[in-house]
N, C-alpha and C positions, 0 to 999 in steps of 0.2 A: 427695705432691703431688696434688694434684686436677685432675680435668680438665673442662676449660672446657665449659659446655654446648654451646656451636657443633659443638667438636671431638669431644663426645658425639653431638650429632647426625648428624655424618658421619658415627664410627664405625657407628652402629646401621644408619643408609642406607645404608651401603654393606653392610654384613653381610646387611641383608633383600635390596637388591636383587639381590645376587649368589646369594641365594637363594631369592628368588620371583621374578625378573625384576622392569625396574623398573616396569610399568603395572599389574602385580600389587598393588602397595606404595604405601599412601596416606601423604598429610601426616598425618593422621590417626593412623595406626598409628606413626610414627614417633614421635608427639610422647606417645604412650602409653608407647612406650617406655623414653622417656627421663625420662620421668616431667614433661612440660612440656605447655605449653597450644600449640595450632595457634597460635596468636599469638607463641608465643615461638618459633616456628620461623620463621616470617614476619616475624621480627622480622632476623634472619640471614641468610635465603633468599627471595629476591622469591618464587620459584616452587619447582615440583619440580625445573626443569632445570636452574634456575638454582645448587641442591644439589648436582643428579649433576657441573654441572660444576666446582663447587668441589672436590669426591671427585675427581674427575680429575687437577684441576691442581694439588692437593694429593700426590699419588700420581706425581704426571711430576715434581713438587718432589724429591722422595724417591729418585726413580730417577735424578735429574741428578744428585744429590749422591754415589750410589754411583759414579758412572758416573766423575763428575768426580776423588772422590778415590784410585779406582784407578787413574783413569791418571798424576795427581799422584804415589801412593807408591812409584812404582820408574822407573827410566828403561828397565831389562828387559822387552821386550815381553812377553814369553813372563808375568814376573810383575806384570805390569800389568793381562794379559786375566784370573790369578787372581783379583788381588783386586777385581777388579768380579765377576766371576762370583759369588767368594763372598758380593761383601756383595748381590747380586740373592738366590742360595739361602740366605742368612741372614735374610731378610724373614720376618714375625708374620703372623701369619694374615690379624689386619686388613689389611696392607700385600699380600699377597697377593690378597685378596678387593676390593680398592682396584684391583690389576691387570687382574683379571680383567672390573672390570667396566668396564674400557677398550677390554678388546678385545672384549667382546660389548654393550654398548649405547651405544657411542659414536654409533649411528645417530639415538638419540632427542634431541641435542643440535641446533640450528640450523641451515642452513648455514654464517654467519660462525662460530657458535663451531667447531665441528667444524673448518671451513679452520684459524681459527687456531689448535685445541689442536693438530691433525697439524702443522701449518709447527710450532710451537717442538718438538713430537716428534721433527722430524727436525734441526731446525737444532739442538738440546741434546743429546739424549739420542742420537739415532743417528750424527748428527756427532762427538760423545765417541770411538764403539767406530771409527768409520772415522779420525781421527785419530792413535788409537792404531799403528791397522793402517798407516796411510800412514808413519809414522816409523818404523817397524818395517820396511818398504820400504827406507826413506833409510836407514837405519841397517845394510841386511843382515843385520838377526835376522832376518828372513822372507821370504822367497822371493815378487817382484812376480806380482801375479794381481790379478783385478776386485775393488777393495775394495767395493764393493758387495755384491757373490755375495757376499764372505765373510762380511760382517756381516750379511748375512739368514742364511748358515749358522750362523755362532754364535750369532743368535738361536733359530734353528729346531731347533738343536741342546739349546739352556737352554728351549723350550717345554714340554715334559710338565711337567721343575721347575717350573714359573712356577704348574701349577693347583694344584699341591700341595705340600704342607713335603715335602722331603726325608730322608721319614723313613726310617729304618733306615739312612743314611749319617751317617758325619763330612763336615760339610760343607767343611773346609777339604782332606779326599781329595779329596772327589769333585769339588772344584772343581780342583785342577790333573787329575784322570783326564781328566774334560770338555774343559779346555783342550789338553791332552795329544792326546785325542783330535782334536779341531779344528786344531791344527799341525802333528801329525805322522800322521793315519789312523790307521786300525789293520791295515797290512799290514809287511811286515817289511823 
């Protein structure tokens, strides 16, 4: 299967900007890249921002689907929070580097766009994991506390994963350890 120039393009964008930052990184270099003319990148992309933010909302697409179908594959909270964990620690490099550069250059998007990629950030993707946790409430698999606090804990708990593959682990361990650890502490 071949892949489309556009979705060439983002990939290569997002690989350089996560790794020269993105005012480092011209239309230019991009379209060298990918072996195409500044015109055919402008032919896709009004602008540069207008790229980063398609890398974005391509990338929040990605994370809503894992998000969505782990809490979809079980009615078991405890394996619900797994399998979103694992499919977030099962993300490729690209889809990683796609992440990353959400949360360090989301600055250079607009005001409206920024407002609106954060408002579907949190109504999608962070309303998924609080969802989860509030049925889990109702349900009596888990024990009522700030579903808020907790979804920034399990986020800030899956952060170091998120910069890097999870290498030297099986990820389907270290995703129930991770959960494990997030449900139950690590005291006795």
């Amino acid at each position: 299967m071949t892949i489309d120039l556009r979705e060439k393009i983002m990939t290569e964008a997002a690989t350089r900007f996560v790794a020269s930052g993105y005012h480092a990184v011209s239309m230019r270099e991009i379209a060298e890249a990918v072996g195409a003319s500044k015109a055919a990148i402008y032919y896709y992309f009004a602008d540069k921002e207008a790229l980063l933010l398609a890398i974005m909302e391509h990338s929040l697409t990605q994370l809503i689907h894992i998000m969505q179908a782990g809490a979809n594959a079980h009615t078991d909270t405890e394996q619900q929070l797994i399998a979103m964990v694992q499919g977030l620690l099962g993300l490729d490099a690209v889809q990683r580097a796609a992440m990353r550069l959400a949360m360090f250059e989301l600055q250079h998007l607009g005001d409206a766009e920024r407002k609106q990629f954060g408002m579907r950030y949190e109504r999608e993707f962070i309303e998924c994991i609080r969802a989860v946790l509030r049925a889990g409430q109702a349900s009596g698999q888990i024990r009522v506390m700030d579903v808020q606090a907790a979804t920034w804990a399990l986020l800030g708990l899956l952060y170091p994963f998120s910069l890097t593959q999870a290498r030297g682990h099986d990820v389907p361990t270290l995703s129930r350890t991770l959960v494990d650890l997030f449900l139950h502490g690590v005291g006795r």
